[in-house]
MIDOSE-1310 file (N, C-alpha, C; in nm, 2 decimals, decimal comma, always signed):
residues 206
xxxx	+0,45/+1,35/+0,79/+0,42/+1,26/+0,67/+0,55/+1,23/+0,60; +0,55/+1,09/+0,54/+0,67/+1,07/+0,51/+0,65/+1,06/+0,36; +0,73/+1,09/+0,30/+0,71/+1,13/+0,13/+0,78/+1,05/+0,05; +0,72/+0,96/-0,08/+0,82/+0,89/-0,12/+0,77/+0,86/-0,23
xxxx	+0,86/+0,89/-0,33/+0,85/+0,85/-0,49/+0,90/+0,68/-0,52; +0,74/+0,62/-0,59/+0,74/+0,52/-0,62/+0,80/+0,54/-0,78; +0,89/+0,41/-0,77/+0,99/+0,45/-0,94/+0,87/+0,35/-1,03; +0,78/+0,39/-1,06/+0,69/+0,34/-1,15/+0,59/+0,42/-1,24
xxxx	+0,58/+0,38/-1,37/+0,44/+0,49/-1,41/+0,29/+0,43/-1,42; +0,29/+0,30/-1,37/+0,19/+0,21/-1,36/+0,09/+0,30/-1,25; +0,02/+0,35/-1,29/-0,12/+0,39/-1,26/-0,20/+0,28/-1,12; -0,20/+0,21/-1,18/-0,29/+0,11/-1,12/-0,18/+0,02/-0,95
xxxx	-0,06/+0,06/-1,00/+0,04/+0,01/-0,89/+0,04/+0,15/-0,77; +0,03/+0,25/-0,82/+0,06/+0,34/-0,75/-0,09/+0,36/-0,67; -0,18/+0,40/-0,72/-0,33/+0,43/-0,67/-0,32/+0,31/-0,57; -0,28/+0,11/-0,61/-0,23/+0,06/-0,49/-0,22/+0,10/-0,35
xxxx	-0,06/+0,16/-0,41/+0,04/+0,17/-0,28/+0,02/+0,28/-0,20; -0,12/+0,40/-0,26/-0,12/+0,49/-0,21/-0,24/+0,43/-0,05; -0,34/+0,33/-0,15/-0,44/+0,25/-0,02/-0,35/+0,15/+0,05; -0,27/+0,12/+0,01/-0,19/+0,00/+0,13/-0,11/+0,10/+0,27
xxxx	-0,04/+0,20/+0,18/+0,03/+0,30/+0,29/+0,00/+0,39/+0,36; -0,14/+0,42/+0,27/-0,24/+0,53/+0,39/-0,18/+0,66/+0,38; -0,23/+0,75/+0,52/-0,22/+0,88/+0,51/-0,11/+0,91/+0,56; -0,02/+0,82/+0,64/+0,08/+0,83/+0,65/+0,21/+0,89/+0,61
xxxx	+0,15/+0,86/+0,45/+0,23/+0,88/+0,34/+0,15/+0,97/+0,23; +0,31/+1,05/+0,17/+0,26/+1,09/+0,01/+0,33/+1,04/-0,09; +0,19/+1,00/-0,16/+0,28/+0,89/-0,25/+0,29/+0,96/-0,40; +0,44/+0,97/-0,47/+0,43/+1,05/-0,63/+0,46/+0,91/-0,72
xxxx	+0,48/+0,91/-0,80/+0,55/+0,84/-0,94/+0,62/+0,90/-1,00; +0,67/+0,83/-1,11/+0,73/+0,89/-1,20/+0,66/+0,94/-1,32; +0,54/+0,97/-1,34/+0,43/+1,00/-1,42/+0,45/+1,14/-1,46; +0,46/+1,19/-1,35/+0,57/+1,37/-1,37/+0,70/+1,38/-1,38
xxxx	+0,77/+1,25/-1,42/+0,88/+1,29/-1,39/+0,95/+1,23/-1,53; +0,92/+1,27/-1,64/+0,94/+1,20/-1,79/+1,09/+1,23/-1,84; +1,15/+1,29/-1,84/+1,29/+1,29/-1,80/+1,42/+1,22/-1,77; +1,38/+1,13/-1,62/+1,44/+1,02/-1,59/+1,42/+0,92/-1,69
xxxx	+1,35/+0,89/-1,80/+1,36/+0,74/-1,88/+1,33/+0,66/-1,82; +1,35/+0,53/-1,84/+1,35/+0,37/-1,81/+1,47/+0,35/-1,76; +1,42/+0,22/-1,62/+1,57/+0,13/-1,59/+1,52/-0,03/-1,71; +1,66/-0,05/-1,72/+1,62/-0,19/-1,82/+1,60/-0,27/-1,68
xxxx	+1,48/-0,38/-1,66/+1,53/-0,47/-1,59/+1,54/-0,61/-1,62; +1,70/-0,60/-1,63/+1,83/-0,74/-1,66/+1,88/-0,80/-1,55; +1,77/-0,79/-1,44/+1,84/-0,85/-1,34/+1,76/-1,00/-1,36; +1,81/-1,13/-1,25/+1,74/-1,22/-1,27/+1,68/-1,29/-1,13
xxxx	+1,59/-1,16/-1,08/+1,55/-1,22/-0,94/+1,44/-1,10/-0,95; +1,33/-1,08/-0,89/+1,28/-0,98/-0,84/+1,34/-0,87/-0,76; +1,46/-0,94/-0,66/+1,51/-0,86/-0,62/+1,60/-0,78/-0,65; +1,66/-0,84/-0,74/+1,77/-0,74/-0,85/+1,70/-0,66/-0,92
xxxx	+1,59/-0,72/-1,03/+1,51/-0,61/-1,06/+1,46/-0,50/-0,99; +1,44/-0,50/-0,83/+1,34/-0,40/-0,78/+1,51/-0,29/-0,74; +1,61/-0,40/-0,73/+1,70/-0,28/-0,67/+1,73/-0,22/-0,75; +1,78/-0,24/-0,89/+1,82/-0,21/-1,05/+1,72/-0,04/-1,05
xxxx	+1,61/-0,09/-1,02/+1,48/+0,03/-1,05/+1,52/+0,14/-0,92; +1,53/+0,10/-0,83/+1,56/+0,19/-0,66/+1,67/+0,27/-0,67; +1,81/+0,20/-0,71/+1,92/+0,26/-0,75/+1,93/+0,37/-0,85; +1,88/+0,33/-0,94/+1,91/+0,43/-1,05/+1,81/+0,55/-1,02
xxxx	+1,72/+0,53/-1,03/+1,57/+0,64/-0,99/+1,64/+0,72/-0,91; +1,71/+0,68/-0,76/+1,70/+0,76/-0,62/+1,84/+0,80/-0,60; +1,95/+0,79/-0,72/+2,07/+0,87/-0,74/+2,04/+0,99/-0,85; +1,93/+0,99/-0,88/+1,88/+1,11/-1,01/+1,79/+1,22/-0,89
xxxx	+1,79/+1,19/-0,76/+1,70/+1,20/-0,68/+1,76/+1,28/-0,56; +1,68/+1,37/-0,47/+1,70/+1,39/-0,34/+1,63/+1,32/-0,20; +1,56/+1,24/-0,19/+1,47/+1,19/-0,13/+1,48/+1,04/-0,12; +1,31/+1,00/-0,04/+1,33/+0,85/-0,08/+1,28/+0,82/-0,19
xxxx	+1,33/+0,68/-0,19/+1,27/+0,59/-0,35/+1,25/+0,46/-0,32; +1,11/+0,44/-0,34/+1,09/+0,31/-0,35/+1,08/+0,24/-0,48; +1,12/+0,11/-0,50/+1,03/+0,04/-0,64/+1,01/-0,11/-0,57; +0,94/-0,15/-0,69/+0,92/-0,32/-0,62/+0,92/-0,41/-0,76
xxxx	+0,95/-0,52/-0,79/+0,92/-0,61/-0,89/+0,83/-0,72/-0,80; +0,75/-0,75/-0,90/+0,66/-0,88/-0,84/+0,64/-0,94/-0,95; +0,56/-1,03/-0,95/+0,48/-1,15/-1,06/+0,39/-1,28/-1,00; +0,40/-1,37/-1,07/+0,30/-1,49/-1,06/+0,41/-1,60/-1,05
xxxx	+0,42/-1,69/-0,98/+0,56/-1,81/-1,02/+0,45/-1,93/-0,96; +0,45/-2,00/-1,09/+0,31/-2,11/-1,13/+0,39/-2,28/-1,06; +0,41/-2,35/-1,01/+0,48/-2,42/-0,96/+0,50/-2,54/-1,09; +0,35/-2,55/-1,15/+0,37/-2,64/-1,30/+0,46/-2,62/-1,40
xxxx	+0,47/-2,52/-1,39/+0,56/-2,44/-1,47/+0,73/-2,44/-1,46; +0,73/-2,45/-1,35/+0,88/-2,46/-1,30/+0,88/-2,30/-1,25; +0,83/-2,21/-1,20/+0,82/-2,07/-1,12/+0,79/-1,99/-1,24; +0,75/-2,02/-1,35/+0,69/-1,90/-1,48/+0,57/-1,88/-1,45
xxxx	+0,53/-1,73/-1,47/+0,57/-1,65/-1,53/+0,73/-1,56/-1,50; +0,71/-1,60/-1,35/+0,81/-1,55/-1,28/+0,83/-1,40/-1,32; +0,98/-1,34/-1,33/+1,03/-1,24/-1,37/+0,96/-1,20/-1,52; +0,94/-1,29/-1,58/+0,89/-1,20/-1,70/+0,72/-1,17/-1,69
xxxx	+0,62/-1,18/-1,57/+0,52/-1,16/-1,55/+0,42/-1,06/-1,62; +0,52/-0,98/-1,66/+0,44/-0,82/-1,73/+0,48/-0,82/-1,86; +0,54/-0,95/-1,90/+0,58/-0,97/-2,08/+0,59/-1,11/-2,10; +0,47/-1,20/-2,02/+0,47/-1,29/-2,05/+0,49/-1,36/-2,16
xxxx	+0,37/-1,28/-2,26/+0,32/-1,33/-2,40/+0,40/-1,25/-2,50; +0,50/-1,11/-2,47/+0,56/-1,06/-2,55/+0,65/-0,95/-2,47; +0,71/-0,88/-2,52/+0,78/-0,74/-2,45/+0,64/-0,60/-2,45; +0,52/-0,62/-2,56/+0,44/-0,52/-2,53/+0,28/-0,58/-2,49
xxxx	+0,28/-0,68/-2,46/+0,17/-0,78/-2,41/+0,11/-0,67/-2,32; -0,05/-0,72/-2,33/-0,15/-0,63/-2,23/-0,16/-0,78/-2,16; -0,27/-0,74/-2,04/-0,25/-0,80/-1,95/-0,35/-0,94/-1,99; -0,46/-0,93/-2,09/-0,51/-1,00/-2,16/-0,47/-1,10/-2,20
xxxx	-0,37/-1,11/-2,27/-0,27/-1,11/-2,40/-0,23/-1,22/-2,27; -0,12/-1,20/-2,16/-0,06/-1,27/-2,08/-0,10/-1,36/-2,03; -0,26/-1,34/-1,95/-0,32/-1,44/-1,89/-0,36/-1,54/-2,02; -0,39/-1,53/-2,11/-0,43/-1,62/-2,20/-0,29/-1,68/-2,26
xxxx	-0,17/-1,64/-2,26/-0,06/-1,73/-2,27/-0,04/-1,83/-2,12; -0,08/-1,75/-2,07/-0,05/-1,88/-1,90/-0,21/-1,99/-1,90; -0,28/-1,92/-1,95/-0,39/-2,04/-1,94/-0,37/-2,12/-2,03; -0,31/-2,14/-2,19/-0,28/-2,20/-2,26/-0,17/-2,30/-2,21
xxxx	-0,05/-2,22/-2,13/+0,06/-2,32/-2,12/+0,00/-2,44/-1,99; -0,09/-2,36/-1,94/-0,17/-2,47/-1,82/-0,26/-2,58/-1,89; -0,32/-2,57/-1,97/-0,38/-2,62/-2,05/-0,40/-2,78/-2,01; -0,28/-2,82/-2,07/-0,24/-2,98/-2,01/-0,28/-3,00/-1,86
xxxx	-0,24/-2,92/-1,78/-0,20/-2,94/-1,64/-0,34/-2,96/-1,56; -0,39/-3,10/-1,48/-0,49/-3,05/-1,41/-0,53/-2,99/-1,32; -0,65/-3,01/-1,24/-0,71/-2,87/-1,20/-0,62/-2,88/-1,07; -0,56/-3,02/-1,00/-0,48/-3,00/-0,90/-0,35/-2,97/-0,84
xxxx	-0,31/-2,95/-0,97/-0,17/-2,90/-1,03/-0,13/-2,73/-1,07; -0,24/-2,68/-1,00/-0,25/-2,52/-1,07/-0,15/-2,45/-0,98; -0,12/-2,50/-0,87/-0,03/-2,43/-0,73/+0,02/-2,31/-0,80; +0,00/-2,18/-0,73/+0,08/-2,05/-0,77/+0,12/-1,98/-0,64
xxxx	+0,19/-1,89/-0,66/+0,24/-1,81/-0,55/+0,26/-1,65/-0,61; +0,23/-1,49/-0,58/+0,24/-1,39/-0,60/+0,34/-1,39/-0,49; +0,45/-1,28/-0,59/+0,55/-1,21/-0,53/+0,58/-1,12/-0,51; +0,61/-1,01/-0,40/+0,69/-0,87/-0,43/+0,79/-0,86/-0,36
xxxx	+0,86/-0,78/-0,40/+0,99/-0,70/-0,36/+0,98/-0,55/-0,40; +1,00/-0,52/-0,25/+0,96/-0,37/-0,25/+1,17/-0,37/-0,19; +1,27/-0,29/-0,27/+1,32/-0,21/-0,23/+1,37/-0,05/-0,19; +1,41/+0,00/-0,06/+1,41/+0,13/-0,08/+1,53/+0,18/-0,08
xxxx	+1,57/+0,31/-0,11/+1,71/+0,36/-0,18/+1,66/+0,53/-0,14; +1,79/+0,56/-0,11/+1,83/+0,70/-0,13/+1,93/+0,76/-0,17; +1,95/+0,85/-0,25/+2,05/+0,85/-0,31/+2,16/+0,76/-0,36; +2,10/+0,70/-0,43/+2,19/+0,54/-0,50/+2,24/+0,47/-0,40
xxxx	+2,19/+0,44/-0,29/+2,20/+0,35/-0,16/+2,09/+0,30/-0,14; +2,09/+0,12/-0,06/+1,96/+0,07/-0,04/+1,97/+0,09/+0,08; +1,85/+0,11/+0,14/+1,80/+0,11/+0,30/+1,72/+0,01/+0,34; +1,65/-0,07/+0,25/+1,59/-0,14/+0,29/+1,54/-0,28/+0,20
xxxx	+1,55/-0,36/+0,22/+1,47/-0,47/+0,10/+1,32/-0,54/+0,16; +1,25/-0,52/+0,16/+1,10/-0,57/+0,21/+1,05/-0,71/+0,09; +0,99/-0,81/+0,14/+0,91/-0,91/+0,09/+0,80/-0,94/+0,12; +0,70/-0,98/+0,06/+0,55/-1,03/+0,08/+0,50/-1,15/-0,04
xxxx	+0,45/-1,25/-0,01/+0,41/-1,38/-0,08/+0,23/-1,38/-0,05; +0,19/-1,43/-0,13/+0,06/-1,50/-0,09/+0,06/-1,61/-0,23; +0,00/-1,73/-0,11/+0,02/-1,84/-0,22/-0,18/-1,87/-0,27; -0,17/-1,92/-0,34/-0,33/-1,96/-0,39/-0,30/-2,09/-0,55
xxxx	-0,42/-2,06/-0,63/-0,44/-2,14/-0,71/-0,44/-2,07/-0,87; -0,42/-2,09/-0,99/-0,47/-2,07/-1,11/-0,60/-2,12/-1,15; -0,71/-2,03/-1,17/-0,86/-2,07/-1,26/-0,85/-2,14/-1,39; -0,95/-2,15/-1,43/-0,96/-2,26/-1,63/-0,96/-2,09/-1,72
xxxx	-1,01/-1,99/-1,62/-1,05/-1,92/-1,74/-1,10/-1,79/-1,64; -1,05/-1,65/-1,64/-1,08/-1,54/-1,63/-1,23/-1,48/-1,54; -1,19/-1,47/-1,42/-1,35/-1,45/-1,33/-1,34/-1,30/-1,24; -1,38/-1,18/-1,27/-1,38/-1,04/-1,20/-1,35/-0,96/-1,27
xxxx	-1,37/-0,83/-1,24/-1,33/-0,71/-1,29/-1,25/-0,62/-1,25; -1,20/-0,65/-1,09/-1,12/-0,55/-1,08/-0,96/-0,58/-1,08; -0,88/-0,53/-0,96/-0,75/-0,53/-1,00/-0,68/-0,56/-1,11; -0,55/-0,61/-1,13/-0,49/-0,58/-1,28/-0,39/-0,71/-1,29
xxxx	-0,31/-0,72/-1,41/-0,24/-0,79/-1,41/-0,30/-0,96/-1,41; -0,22/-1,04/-1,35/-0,31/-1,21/-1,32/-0,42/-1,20/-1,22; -0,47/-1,09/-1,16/-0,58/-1,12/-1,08/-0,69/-1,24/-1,15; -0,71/-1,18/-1,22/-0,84/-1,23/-1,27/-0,83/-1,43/-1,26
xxxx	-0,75/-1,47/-1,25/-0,70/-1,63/-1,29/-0,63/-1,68/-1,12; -0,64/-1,56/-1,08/-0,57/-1,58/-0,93/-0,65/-1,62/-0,82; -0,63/-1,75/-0,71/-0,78/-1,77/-0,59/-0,66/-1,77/-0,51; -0,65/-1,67/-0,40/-0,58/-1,69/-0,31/-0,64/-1,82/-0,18
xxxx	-0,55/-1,86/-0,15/-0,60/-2,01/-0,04/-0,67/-1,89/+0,05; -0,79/-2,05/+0,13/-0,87/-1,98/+0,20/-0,98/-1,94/+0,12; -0,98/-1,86/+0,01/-1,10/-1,78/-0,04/-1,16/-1,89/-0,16; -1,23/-1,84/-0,26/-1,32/-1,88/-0,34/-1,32/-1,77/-0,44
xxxx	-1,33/-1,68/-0,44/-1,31/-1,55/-0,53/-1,15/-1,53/-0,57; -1,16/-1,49/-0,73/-1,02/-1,43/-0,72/-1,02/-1,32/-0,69; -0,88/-1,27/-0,74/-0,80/-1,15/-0,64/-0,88/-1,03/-0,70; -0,97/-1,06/-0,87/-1,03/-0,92/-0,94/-1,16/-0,95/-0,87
xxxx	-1,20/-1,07/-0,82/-1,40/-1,03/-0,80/-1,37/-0,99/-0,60; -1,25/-0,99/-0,54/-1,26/-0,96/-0,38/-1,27/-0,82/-0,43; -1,31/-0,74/-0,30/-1,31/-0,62/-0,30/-1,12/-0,58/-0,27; -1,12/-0,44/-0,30/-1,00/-0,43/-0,27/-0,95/-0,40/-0,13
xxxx	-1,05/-0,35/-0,01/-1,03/-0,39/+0,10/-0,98/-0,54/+0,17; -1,06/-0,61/+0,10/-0,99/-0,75/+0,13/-0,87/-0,77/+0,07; -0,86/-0,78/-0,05/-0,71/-0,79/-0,17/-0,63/-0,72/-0,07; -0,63/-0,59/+0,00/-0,50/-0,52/+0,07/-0,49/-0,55/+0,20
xxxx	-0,50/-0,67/+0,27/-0,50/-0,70/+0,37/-0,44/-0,85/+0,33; -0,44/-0,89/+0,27/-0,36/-1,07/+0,21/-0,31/-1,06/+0,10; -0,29/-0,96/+0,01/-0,18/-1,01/-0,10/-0,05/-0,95/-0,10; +0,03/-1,01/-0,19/+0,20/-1,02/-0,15/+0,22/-0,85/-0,19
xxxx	+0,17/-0,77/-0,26/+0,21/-0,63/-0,20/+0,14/-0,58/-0,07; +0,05/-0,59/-0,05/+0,00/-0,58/+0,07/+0,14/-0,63/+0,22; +0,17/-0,75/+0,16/+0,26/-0,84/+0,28/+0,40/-0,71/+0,28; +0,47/-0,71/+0,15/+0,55/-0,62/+0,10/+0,55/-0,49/+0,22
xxxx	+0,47/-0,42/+0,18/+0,43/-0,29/+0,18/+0,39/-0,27/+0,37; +0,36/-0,37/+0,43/+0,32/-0,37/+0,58/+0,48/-0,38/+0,64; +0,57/-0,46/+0,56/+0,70/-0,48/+0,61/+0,76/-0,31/+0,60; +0,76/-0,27/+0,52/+0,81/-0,12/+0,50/+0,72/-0,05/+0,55
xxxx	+0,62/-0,05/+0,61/+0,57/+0,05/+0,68/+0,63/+0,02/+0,87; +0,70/-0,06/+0,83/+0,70/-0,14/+1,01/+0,87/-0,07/+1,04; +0,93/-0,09/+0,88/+1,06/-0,03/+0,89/+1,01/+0,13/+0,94; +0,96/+0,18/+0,83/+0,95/+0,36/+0,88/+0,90/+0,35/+1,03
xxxx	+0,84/+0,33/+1,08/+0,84/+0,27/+1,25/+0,90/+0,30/+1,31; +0,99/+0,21/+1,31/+1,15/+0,21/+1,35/+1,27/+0,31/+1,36; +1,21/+0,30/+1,20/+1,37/+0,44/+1,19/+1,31/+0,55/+1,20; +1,20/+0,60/+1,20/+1,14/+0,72/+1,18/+1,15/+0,81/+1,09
xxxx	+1,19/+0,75/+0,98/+1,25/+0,84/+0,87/+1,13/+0,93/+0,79; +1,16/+1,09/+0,79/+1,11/+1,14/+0,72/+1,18/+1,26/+0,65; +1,14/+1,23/+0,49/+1,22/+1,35/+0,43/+1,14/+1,36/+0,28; +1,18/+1,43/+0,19/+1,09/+1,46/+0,09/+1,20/+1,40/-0,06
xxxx	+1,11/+1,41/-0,18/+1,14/+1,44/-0,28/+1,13/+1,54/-0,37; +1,26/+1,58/-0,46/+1,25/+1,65/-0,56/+1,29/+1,63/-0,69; +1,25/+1,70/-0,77/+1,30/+1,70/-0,91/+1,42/+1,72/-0,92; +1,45/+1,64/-1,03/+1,67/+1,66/-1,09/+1,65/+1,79/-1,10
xx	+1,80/+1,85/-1,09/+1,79/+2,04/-1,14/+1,84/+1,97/-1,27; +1,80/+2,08/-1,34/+1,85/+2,09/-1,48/+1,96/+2,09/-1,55
């Protein structure tokens, strides 16, 4: 089994990545691990952000480390929400709060103008080294207005092409089979494949 601390305390990202990666894997966070702090992320790409988070985490570290940045990049918009996806509407915005700042700036825009695309960047690091950079997209559409209950973040506003449902009313067996951490997260499972890599994590010594 291969063991790997996601650098997140997002509850709802981790429970994710623990159904996308299977038993394959044991998946921790940083939820126990309060200590390490925050990485600022000042980078200006997803990918800088996800490496910014991988680096720093997995040089405090013995093991692997994954993190990822993703978001919504609205094409009306010129690629917003983009990087600021999880502070759309502010630095402490709920996810509420966000989608109703993106349905407002859509507002004007009509219904055939909604083009969006979800993104992740999954990179992985060990000991303040990258090993790997993984990507996943799935493109779809923006709603007028809020339809499901599950998943998190822009689901609820989100119709991936092909479907009719957004990403909160699919089940999440469907959602983890086509969306861009899903895409993400199959690329890094294809790496451990490969390299066979298996090793553990631990706690900083004191």
């Amino acid at each position: 089994m291969i063991r790997l601390l996601v650098a997140t305390r997002n509850a709802h990202k981790t429970r994710e990545y623990r159904e996308l990666l299977g038993a394959e894997f044991k998946i921790d966070d940083l939820s126990q691990l309060p200590d390490l702090g925050s990485v600022d992320e000042s980078g200006a790409s997803f990918a800088e952000n996800a490496k910014l988070k991988a680096l720093s985490i997995s040089a405090k570290l013995s093991g692997l480390v994954m993190a990822d940045d993703s978001g919504l990049e609205v094409e009306a918009l010129g690629g917003a929400p983009g990087i600021r996806s999880a502070r759309y509407a502010g630095e402490r915005a709920t996810d509420e709060e966000n989608i109703a700042q993106l349905l407002e700036q859509l507002d004007p825009v009509g219904e055939q103008a909604r083009q969006a695309r979800f993104r992740c960047v999954i990179v992985l690091a060990q000991t303040g080294k990258t090993l790997g950079i993984f990507q996943g997209t799935v493109d779809g559409t923006i709603t007028s207005s809020p339809r499901g209950c599950g998943g998190f973040g822009y689901d609820p506003v989100f119709v991936p092409h092909e479907y009719r449902e957004t990403f909160a009313e699919l089940s999440a067996e469907v959602k983890n089979t086509i969306s861009h951490r899903a895409r993400a997260a199959a690329a890094l499972k294809r790496h451990f494949r490969a390299s066979g890599q298996m090793t553990t994590v631990r706690r900083p010594q004191p």
